[in-house]
C-alpha positions in Angstrom: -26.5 -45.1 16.3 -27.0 -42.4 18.6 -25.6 -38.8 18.2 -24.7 -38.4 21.4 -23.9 -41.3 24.5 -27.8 -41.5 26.0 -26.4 -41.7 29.1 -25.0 -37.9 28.9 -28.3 -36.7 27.5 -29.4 -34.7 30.0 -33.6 -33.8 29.6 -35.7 -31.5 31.5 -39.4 -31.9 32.0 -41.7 -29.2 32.1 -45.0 -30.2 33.0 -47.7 -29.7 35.8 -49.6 -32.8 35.8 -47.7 -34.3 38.7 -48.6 -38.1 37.3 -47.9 -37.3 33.7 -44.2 -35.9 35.0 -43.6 -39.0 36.7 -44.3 -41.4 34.1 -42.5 -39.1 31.7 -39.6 -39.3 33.9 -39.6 -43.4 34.1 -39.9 -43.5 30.7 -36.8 -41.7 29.5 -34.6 -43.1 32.6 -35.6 -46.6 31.2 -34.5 -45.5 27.8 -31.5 -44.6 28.8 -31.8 -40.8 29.7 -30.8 -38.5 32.1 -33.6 -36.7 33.5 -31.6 -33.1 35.3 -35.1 -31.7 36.9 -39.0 -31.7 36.5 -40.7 -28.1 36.6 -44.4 -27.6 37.3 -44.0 -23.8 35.9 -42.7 -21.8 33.2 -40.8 -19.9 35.8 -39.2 -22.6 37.7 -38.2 -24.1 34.4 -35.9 -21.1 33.3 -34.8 -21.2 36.7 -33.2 -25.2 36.3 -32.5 -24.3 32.5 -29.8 -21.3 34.3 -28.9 -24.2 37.1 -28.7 -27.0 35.0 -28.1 -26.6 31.5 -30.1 -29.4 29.7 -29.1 -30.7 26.4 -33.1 -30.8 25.2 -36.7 -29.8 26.8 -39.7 -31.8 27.2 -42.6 -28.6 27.5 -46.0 -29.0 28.1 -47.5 -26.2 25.9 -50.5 -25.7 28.6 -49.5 -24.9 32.0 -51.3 -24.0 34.6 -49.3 -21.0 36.4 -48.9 -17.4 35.4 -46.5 -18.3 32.5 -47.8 -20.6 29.5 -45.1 -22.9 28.0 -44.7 -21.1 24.8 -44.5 -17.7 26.9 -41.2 -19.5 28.6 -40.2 -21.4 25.5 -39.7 -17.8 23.7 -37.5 -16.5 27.1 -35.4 -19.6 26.8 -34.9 -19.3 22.9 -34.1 -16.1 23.5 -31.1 -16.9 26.2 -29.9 -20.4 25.6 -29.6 -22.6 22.6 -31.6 -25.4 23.7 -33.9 -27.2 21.4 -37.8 -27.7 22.9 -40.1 -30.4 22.4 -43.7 -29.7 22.6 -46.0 -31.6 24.7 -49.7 -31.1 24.0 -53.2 -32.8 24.3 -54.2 -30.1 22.2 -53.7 -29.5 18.4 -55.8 -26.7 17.5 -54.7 -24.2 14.9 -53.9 -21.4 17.1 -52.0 -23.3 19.5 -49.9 -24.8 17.1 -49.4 -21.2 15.1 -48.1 -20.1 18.4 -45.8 -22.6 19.5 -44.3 -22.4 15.8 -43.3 -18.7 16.6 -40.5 -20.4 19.4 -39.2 -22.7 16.4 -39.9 -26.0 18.7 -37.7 -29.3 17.3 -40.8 -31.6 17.3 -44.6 -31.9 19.0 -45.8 -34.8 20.7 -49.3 -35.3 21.2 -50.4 -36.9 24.8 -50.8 -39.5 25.1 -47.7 -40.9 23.1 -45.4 -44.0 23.3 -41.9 -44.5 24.5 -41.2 -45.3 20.6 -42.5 -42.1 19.5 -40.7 -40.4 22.7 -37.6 -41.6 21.7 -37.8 -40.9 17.7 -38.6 -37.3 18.7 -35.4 -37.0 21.2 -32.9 -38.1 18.4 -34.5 -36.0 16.0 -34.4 -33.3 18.3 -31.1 -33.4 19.1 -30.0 -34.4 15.9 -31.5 -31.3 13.8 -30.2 -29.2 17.0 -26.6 -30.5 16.5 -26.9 -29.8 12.5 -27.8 -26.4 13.4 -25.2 -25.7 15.2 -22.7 -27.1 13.4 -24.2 -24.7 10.7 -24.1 -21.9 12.9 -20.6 -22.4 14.0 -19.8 -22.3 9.9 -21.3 -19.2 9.4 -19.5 -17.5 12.2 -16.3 -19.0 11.3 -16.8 -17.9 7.2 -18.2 -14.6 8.9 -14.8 -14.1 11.1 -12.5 -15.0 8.0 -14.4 -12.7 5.8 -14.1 -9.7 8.3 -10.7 -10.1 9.1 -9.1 -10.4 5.6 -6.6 -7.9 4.1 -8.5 -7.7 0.9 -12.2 -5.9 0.7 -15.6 -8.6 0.2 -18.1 -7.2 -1.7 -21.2 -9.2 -2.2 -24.1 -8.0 -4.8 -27.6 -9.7 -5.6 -29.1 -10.6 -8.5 -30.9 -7.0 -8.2 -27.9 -5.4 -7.9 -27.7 -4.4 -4.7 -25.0 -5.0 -2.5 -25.4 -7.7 0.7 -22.6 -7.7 2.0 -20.2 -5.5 2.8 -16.4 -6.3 4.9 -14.2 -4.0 7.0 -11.4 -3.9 4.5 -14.2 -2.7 2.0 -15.2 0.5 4.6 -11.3 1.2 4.3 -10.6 1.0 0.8 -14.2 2.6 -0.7 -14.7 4.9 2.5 -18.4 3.5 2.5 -19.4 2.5 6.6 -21.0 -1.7 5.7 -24.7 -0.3 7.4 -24.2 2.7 4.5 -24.0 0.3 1.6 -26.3 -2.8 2.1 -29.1 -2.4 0.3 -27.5 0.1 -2.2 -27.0 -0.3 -6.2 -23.2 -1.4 -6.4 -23.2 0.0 -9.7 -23.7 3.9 -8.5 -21.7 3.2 -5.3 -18.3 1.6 -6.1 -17.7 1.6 -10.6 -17.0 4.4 -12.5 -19.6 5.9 -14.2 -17.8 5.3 -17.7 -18.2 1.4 -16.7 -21.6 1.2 -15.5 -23.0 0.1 -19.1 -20.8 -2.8 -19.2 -21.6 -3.7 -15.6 -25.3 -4.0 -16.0 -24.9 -5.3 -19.5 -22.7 -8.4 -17.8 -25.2 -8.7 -15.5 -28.5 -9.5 -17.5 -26.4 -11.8 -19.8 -25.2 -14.0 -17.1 -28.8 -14.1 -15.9 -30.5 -14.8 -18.5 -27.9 -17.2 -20.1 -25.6 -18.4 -16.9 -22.7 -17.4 -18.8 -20.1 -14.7 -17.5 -16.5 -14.1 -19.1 -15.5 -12.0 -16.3 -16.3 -15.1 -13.8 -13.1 -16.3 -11.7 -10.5 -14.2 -13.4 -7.9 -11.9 -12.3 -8.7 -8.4 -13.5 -7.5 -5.0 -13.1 -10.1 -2.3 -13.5 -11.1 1.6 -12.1 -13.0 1.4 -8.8 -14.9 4.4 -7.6 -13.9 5.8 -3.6 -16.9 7.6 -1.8 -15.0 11.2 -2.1 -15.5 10.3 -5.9 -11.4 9.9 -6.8 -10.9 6.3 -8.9 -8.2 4.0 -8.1 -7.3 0.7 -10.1 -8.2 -2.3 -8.2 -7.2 -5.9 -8.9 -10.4 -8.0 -8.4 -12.0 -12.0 -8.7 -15.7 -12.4 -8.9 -17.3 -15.4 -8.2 -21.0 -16.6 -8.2 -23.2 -18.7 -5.7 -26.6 -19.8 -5.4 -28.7 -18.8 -2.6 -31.8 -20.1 -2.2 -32.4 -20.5 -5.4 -31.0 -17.0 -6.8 -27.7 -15.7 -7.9 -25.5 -13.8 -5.4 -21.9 -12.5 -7.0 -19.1 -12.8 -4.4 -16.2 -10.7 -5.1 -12.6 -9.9 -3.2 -11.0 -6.6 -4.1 -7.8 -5.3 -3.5 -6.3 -1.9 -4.1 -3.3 -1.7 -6.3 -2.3 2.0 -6.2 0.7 1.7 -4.6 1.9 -1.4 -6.8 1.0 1.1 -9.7 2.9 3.6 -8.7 5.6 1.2 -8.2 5.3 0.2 -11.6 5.6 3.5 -13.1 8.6 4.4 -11.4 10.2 1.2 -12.6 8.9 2.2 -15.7 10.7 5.5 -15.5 14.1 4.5 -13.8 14.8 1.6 -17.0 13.6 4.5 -19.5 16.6 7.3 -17.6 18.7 3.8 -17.7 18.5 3.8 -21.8 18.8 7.8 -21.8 21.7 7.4 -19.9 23.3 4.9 -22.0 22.5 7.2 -24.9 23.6 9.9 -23.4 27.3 8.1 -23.0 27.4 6.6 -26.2 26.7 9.9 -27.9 29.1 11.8 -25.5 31.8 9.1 -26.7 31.6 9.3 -29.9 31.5 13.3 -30.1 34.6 13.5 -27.4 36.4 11.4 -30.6 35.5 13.7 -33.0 36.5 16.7 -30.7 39.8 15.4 -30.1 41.2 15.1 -33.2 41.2 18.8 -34.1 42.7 19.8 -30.9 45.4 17.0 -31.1 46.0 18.6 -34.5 46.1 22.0 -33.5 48.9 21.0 -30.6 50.9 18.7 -33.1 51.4 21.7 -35.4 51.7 24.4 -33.3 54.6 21.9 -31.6 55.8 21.3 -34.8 55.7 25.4 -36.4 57.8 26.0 -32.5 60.4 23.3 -33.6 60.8 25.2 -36.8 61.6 28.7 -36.1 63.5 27.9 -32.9 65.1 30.7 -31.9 63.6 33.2 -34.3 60.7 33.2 -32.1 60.7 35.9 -29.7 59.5 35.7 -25.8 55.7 36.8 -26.7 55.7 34.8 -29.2 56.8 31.8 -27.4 54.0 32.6 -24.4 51.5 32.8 -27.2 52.0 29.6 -28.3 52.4 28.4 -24.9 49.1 29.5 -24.3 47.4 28.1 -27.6 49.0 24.2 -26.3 48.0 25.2 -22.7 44.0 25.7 -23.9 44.4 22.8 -26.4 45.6 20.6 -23.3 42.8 22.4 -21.0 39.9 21.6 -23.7 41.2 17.9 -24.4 40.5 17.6 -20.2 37.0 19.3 -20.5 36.5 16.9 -23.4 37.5 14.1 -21.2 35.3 15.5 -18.3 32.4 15.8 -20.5 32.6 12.2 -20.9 32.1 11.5 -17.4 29.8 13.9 -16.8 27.8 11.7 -19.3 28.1 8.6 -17.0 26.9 10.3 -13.8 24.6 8.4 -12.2 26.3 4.9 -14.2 29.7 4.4 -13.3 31.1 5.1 -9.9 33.6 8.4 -9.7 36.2 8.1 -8.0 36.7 10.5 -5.1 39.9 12.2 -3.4 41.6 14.6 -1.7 41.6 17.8 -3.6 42.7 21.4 -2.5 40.5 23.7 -4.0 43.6 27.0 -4.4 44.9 24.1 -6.9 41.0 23.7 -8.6 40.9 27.5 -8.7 44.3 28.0 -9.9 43.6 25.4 -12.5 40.5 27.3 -13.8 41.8 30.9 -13.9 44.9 29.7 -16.0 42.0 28.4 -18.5 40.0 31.1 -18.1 42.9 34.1 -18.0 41.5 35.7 -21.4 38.5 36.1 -20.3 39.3 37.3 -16.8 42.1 39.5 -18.4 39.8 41.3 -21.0 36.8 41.6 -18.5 39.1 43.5 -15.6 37.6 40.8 -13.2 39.3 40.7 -9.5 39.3 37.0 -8.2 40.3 37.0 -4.5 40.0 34.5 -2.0 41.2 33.5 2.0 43.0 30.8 2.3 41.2 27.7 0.7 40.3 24.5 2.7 39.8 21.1 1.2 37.3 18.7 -0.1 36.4 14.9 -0.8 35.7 15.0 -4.3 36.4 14.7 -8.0 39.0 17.2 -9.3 37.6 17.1 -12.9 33.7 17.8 -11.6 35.1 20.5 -9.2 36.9 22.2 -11.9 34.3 22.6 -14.3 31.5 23.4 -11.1 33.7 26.8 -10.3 34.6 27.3 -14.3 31.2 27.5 -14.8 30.7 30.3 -11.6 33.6 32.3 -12.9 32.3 31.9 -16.6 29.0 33.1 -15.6 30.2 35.9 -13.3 32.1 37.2 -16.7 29.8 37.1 -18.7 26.8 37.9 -16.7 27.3 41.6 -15.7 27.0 45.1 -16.5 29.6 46.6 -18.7 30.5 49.3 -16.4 30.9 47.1 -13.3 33.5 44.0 -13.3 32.8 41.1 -11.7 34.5 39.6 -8.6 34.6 35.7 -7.4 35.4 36.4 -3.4 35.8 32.9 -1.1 35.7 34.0 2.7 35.8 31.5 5.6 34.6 32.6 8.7 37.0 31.5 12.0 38.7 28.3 12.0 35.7 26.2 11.0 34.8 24.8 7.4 31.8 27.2 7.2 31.9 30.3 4.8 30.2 31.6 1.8 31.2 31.0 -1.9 30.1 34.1 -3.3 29.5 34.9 -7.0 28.2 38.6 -7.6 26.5 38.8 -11.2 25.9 42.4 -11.3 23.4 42.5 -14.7 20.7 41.3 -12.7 21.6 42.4 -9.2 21.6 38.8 -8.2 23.3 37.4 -5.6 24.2 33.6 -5.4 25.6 32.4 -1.7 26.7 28.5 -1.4 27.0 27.3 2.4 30.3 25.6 2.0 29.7 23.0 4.2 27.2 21.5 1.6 30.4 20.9 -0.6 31.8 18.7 2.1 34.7 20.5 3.0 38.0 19.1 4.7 38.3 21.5 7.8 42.0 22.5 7.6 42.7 23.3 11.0 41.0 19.9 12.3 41.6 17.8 9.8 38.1 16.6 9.8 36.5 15.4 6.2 32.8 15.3 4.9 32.5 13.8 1.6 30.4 15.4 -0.7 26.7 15.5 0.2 23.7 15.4 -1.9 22.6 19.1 -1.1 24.9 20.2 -4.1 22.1 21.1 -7.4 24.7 20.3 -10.2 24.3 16.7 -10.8 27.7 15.6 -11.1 28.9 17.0 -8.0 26.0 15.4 -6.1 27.3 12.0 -8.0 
């Protein structure tokens, strides 16, 4: 069967032997064919070839004008993808050595038959088709291979590499006319893996055997600026002509590395955590119990001398149930400091003359035997957790105590500047001259005047008032 209807096959004959074109052209419109033009010339033939656009060429290799077959054979190679056939009285050596320069489908030698006319035609335009069909392959396997995500390296059996992708320029940093023709080995692996590499490499071709061969695998890879990276990588082999070519596709994995480790990290703080809250449980328990003992009997020694206690006396105890009842809350707020970051807080309304209020009557001792001055405007409010907030600006006062020179007494001063919710907390430690300003607007203050609300933000540094 015929690769093509004969009737489409269109043929142009190039000859200059006005009888010889003639019968030519009888004998393929008897076969079947469609003759498009007969030119006496090499230059009239490219001419019809640009008009016409034959599917084959009937060229006679002599011709007697300025321009010898083979000269426009080459020119129409060189422009269109049409397949020649020779025609020649002639079969010299050097003619033939020639004409094979232009890559010619097939000779026929004058004179010929319409049998052997025909047989060249089909073969003609059968190898031509096959060809093509070939070529078409390569460009598509060409256009997937450039255009996919993950880098192609190719290397020889030498070692060098052959081919060379446009992911591959953007993950090694190596430009494709850089690289061919260079050792992959010194371009692309670590140095502390080149042994291996080249060990691999004369096993599998010397014994055809490669455990590395179609596997996933996760190994260094070497950039141009000479930083490694871990790459996830197949290799795969193909015969080429008789020798070994290793196909490989590589992709870079830092970023799902770096993923990992995080992951990594957060379950690790996930069991510290836990720790943490178990341990802060268990020692809350223990702490307790000696305070609830403490306030049970100093209840209990009040209930027994009554009225013989005097009004000092009476405060002092007061005070001793007071700090019992004020450490059992820190206790308690110790606990859910541990579970920061675990278990949601729950967040209200607070006024912070009530927070402050709160921690000077804990803290009156102290501020007593110190001589501090606390002072403050009028106090707006905040979106928060009274607990956290209470032991944040403990912890200010405490450290304002007992931070200082002994000469100088500290002061805690809040000021708030106009109307709006922006001020300066501001705790003076005087031992080190330092002086520690907190924009109040990072605590998420309740503007009193507008009644507008920020919850608290993330700018705060102690971690369970960012929670």
């Amino acid at each position: 069967m015929n690769m093509v209807s004969e009737s489409k096959i269109r043929i142009l004959i190039v000859e200059d032997e006005a009888i010889v074109a003639f019968d030519l052209e009888q004998g393929l419109k008897s076969a079947g064919y469609t003759v498009c033009g007969v030119a006496p010339s090499g230059e009239e033939a490219i001419s019809l070839v640009e008009k016409e656009s034959p599917d084959l060429i009937l060229m006679d290799i002599r011709l007697r004008s300025r321009m010898t077959g083979i000269e426009a054979a080459k020119i129409i190679r060189s422009r269109f993808e049409i397949p020649i056939i020779y025609l020649t009285a002639h079969s010299d050596e050097t003619t033939l050595e020639q004409a094979k320069q232009t890559h010619p489908y097939g000779y026929l030698v004058k004179p010929f038959g319409q049998r052997e006319l025909r047989s060249a035609i089909e073969t003609g335009l059968y190898r031509a088709k096959a060809e093509k069909s070939l070529s078409d392959s390569s460009r598509w396997n060409r256009l997937i291979i450039d255009s996919a995500h993950n880098a192609f390296v190719a290397m020889g059996s030498d070692g060098t590499i052959s081919d060379w992708n446009p992911a591959a320029e953007s993950i090694f940093g190596w430009k494709r006319e850089e690289v061919l023709g260079k050792v992959l080995a010194e371009t692309i692996i670590p140095v502390n893996l080149r042994a291996a590499h080249y060990r691999g490499l004369e096993r599998y071709l010397k014994t055809g055997v490669g455990p590395v061969l179609n596997k996933v695998l996760e190994l260094r890879a070497l950039h141009r600026d000479g930083h490694e990276f871990p790459v996830e990588l197949t290799i795969a082999t193909s015969d080429i002509q008789g020798k070994s070519h290793f196909l490989s596709f590589i992709r870079d994995i830092s970023e799902r590395k770096r993923l990992e480790i995080e992951q990594k990290r957060r379950e690790e703080l996930e069991r510290s955590n836990e720790d943490l809250e178990r341990f802060a449980h268990l020692t809350s328990h223990d702490l307790q119990e000696p305070l609830r003992t403490l306030t049970m009997y100093t209840e209990l020694l009040a209930s027994r001398l009554g009225s013989d206690l005097g009004e000092e006396e009476k405060q002092f105890m007061d005070y001793i149930i007071g700090g019992a009842e004020r450490m059992r809350e820190l206790i308690d707020d110790l606990l859910s400091y541990s579970r920061v970051g675990t278990k949601e807080t729950t967040v209200e309304r607070i006024e912070i003359k009530s927070v402050i209020a709160s921690v000077l009557e804990s803290l009156g001792a102290s501020v007593a035997s110190s001589g501090a001055t606390i002072t403050h405007d009028p106090l707006p409010a905040i979106m928060g957790h009274f607990g956290q907030i209470g032991q944040l600006f403990q912890n200010l006062i405490a450290n304002a105590i007992k931070f200082r020179r002994e000469e100088s007494p500290p002061g805690f001063i809040y000021r708030q500047s106009g109307r709006v919710s922006i001020g300066l907390l501001r705790l003076r430690t005087t031992a080190s001259g330092l002086t520690s300003a907190l924009p109040i607007k990072s605590l998420g203050f309740l503007n009193a005047s507008t009644g507008e609300t920020n919850t608290l933000g993330p700018a705060w540094a102690w971690p369970l008032v960012k929670k």
